[in-house]
C-alpha positions in Angstrom: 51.6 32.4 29.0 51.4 32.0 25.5 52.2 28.2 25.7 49.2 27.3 28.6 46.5 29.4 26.5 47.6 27.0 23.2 47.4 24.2 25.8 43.5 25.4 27.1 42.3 25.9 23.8 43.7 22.3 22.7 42.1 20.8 25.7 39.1 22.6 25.3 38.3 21.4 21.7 39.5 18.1 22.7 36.5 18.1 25.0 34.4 19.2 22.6 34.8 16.0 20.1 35.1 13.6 22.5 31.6 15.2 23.5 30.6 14.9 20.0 32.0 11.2 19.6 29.8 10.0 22.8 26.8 12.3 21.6 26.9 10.3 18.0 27.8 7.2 19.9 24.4 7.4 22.1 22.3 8.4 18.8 23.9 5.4 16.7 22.9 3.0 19.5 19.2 5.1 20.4 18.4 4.0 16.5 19.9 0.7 16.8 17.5 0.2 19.5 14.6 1.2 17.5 12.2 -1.1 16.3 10.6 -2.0 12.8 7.0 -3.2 13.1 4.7 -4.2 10.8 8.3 -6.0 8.2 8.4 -9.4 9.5 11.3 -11.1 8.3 13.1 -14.7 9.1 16.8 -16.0 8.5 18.5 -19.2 8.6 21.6 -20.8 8.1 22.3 -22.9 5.2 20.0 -24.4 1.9 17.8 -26.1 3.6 17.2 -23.1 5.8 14.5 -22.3 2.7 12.1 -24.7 3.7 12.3 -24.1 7.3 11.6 -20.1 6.8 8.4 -21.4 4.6 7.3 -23.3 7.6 8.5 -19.9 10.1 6.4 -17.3 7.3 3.5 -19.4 7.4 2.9 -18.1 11.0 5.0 -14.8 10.7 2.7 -13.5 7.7 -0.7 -14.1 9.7 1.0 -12.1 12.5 2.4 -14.1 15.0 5.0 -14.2 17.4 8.6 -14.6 16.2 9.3 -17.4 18.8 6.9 -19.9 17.1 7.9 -19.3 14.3 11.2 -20.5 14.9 10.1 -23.2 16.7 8.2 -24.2 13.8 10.8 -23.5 11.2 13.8 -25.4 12.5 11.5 -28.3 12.9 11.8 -28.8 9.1 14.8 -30.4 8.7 14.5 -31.9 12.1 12.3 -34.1 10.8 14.0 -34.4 7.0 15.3 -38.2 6.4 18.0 -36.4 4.2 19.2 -34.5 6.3 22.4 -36.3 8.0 23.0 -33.0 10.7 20.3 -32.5 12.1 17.3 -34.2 14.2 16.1 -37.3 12.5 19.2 -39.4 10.5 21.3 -37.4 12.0 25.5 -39.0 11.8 26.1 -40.7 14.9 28.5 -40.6 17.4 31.8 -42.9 16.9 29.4 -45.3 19.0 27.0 -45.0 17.0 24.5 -43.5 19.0 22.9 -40.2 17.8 22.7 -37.4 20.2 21.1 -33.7 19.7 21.6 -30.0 21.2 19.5 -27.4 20.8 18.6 -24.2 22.0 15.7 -21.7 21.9 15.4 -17.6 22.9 12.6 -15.3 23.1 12.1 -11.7 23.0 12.1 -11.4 27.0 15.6 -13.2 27.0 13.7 -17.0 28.4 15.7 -19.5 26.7 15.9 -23.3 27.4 18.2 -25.9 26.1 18.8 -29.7 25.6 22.6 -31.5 24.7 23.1 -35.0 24.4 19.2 -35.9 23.9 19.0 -38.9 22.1 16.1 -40.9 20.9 13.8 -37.6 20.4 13.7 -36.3 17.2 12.4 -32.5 17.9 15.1 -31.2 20.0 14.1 -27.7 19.8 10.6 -28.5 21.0 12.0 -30.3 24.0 14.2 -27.1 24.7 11.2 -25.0 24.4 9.7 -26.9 27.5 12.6 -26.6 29.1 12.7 -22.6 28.9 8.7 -22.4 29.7 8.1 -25.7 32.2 11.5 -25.4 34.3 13.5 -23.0 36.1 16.3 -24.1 34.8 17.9 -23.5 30.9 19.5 -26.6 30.2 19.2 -30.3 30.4 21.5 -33.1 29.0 21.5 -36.8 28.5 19.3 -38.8 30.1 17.8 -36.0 32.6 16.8 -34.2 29.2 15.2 -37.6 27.6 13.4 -38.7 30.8 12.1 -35.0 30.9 10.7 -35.1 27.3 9.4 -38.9 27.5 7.6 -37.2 30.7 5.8 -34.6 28.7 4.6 -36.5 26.0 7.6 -37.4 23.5 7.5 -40.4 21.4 11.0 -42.6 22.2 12.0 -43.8 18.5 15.1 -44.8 16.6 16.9 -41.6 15.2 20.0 -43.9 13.0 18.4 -44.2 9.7 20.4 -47.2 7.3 22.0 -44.5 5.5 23.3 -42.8 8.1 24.6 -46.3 10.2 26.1 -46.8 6.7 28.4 -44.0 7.0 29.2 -44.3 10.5 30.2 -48.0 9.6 32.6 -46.8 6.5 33.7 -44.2 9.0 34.8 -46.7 11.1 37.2 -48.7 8.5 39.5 -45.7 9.2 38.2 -44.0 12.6 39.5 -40.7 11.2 38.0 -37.9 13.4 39.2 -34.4 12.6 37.2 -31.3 11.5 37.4 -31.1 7.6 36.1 -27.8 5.8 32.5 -27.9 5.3 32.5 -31.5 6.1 29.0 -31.7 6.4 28.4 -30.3 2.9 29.7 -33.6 1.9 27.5 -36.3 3.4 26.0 -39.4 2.2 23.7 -39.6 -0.4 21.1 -42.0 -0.9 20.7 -40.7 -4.6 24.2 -41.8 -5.6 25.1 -44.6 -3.1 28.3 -42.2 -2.4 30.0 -43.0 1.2 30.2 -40.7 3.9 32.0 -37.4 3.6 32.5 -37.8 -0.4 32.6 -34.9 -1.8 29.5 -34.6 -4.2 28.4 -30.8 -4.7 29.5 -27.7 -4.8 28.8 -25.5 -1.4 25.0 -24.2 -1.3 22.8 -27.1 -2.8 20.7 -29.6 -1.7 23.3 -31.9 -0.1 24.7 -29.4 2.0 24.4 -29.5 5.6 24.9 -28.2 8.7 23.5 -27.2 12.1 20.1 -25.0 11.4 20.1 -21.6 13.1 17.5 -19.3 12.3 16.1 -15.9 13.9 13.1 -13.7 13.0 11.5 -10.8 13.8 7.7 -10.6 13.8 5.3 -7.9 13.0 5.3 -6.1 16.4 9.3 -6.2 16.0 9.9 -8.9 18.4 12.9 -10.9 17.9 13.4 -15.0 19.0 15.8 -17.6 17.7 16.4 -21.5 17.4 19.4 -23.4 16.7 19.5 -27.1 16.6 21.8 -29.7 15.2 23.2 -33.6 15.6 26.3 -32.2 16.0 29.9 -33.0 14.7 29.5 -36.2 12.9 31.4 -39.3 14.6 32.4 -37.0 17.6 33.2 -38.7 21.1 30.5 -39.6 23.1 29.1 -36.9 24.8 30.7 -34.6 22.9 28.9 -30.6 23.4 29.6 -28.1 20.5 28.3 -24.6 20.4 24.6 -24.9 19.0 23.0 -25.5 22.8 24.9 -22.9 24.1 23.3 -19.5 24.8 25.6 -17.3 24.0 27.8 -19.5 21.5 25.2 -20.9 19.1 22.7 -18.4 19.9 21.6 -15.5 21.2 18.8 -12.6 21.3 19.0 -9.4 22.8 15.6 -7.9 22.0 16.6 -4.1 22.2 19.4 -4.7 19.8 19.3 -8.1 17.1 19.6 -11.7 17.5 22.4 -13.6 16.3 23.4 -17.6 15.3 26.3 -19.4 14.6 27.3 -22.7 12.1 30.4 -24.6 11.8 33.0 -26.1 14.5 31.8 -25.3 17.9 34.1 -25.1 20.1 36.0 -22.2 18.3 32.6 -20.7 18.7 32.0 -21.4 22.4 35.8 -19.7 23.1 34.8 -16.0 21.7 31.2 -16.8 23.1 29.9 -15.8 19.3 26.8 -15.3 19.4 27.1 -12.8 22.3 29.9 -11.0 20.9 28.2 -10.6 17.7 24.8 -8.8 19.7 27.1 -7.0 21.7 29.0 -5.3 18.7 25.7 -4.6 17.0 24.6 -2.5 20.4 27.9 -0.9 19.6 26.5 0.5 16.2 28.0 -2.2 13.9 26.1 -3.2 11.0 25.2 -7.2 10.8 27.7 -8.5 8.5 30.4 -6.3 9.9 29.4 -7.6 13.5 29.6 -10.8 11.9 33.4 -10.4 10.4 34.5 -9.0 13.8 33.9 -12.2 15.5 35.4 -14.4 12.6 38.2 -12.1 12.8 38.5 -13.3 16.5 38.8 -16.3 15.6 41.6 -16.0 13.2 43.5 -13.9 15.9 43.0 -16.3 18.2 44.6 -19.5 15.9 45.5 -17.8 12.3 46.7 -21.8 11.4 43.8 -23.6 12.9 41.4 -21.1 11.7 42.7 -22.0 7.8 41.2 -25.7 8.2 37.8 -24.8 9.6 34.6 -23.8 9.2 33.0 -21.1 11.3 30.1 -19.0 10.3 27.8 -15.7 11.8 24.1 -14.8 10.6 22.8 -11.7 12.5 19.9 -9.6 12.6 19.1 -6.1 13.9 15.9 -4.7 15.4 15.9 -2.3 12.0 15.4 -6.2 10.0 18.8 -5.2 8.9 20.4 -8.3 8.4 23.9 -9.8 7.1 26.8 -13.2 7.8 30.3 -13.7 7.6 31.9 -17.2 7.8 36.1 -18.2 7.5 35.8 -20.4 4.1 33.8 -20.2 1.3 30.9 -22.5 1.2 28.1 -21.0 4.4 25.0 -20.0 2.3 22.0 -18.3 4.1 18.6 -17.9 3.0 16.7 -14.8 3.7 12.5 -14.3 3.8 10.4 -11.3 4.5 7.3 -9.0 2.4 10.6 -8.2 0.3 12.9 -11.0 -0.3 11.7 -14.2 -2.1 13.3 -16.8 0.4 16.7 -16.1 -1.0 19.9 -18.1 -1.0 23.1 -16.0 -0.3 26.4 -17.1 0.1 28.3 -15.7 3.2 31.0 -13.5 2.7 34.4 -15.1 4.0 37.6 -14.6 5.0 40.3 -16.5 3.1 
């Protein structure tokens, strides 16, 4: 008798925490949920991300809605002749064609998408249209370029010299293999250094990579961009993560938004993005949301994971905000009523 009373009044209490742990559980996600209004504030991946948040507070600090803002942000170094990874002068293709994916999401979850548009500079415009003038998400090749030439896109030339001049040193040794921040280490008209020399240290003005960037406006809304020429001298037709809702991008507008740098394909396999949005719903704090899903990745291929890049930048619906990447070198620059467009370097993993 003794025995099943101790074994009720175990049972009994056990109950009572795991009643407790659900009860906290609920509360932790009921103030996750909660939004911040009236403390706009915009992130972005990578150096250069400082002059695209300019452009995104220009529209943010008068008010409005987070999903120009981006728009307008990651247009920046779309348009940036120095800029070898993204939009215009973007690295080619080993055929030396220049092809760009990018992706946009607003606060109701629309989102629209373009991959293997060539010949248009502002990719992230043409996704927009995609998300607001289709019923579909995505469009690729030359359905995407006939469907922005079709609503008012300019066809140009997006190989600038310097960038057909790497592509053509690449070619004396047709080495294609992802390299560690390989894209902080691209040519530079200043020097007359070759592609993929390495010039700088991680975080200046030579270092790039795909743009993501997401915001939160003054009502608390959240929306994010991503947008990028992709891995430079990949195979034709090649896809990474950046297009991909869900991979290189994604908004949940009761919990954060997150984005997503690096070598996409080990993104597209833990679906990053997602995983990082979901984790947050689970109570997890940005940057520890962020390590999680670098910490897949490194379970996943501990060896692989040693010679990559792979970064997270996440934000709540509290304008919490934090990153995580695998190597040292992802940098992230931060803008609100608070924070002077700051550069921070990621945290990371080995």
């Amino acid at each position: 008798m003794k025995n099943r009373r101790s074994f009720l009044k175990t049972a009994a209490l056990s109950a009572a925490v795991f009643s407790l742990d659900s009860v906290t559980a609920t509360a932790a996600r009921a103030q996750a949920k909660a939004p911040v209004k009236g403390k706009p504030i915009v992130l972005s991946t990578w150096d250069f991300g400082r002059a695209a948040n300019e452009a995104a507070w220009e529209i943010l600090k008068k008010g409005g809605r987070a999903l120009d803002a981006v728009e307008a942000g990651v247009r920046v170094p779309e348009a940036d002749p120095n800029n070898h990874t993204v939009g215009y002068s973007g690295f080619p293709d080993r055929d030396g064609r220049v092809t760009l994916d990018a992706c946009i999401m607003d606060e109701h979850g629309n989102c629209g998408s373009v991959a293997a548009l060539e010949h248009v500079t502002h990719a992230i415009s043409v996704a927009r249209l995609v998300m607001e003038k289709t019923p579909h998400v995505m469009l690729v090749g030359d359905g995407a370029l006939q469907f922005a030439l079709a609503n008012g896109f300019k066809k140009e030339n997006l190989l600038t010299p310097e960038s057909e001049k790497a592509w053509k040193e690449w070619l004396k040794t047709s080495e294609y293999k992802p390299v560690i921040n390989i894209e902080n280490k691209s040519y530079s008209p200043t020097n007359g250094a070759t592609a993929f020399n390495p010039l700088m240290l991680p975080g200046n003005v030579y270092n790039h990579d795909t743009i993501g960037m997401v915001a939160m406006d003054a009502e608390g809304n959240l929306s994010g961009a991503c947008t990028t020429s992709g891995m430079a001298f990949k195979l034709h037709g090649r896809v990474g993560d950046s297009p991909i809702i869900g991979a290189g991008l994604y908004v949940d507008n009761e919990i954060g938004a997150a984005t997503s740098t690096g070598v996409g394909e080990e993104v597209i396999k833990i679906v990053g993005s997602h995983l990082v949005v979901e984790l947050m719903r689970q109570g997890y704090p940005p940057e520890k949301a962020c390590k999680e899903a670098v910490e897949r990745i490194v379970k996943r291929s501990p060896s692989k994971a040693k010679e990559i890049q792979v970064g997270f930048l996440a934000l709540n619906k509290k304008g919490q905000y934090g990153a995580y990447c695998l190597q040292k070198g992802f940098s992230y620059a931060v803008l609100s009523k608070d924070v002077n467009n700051t550069l921070i370097d990621g945290k990371h993993y080995f």
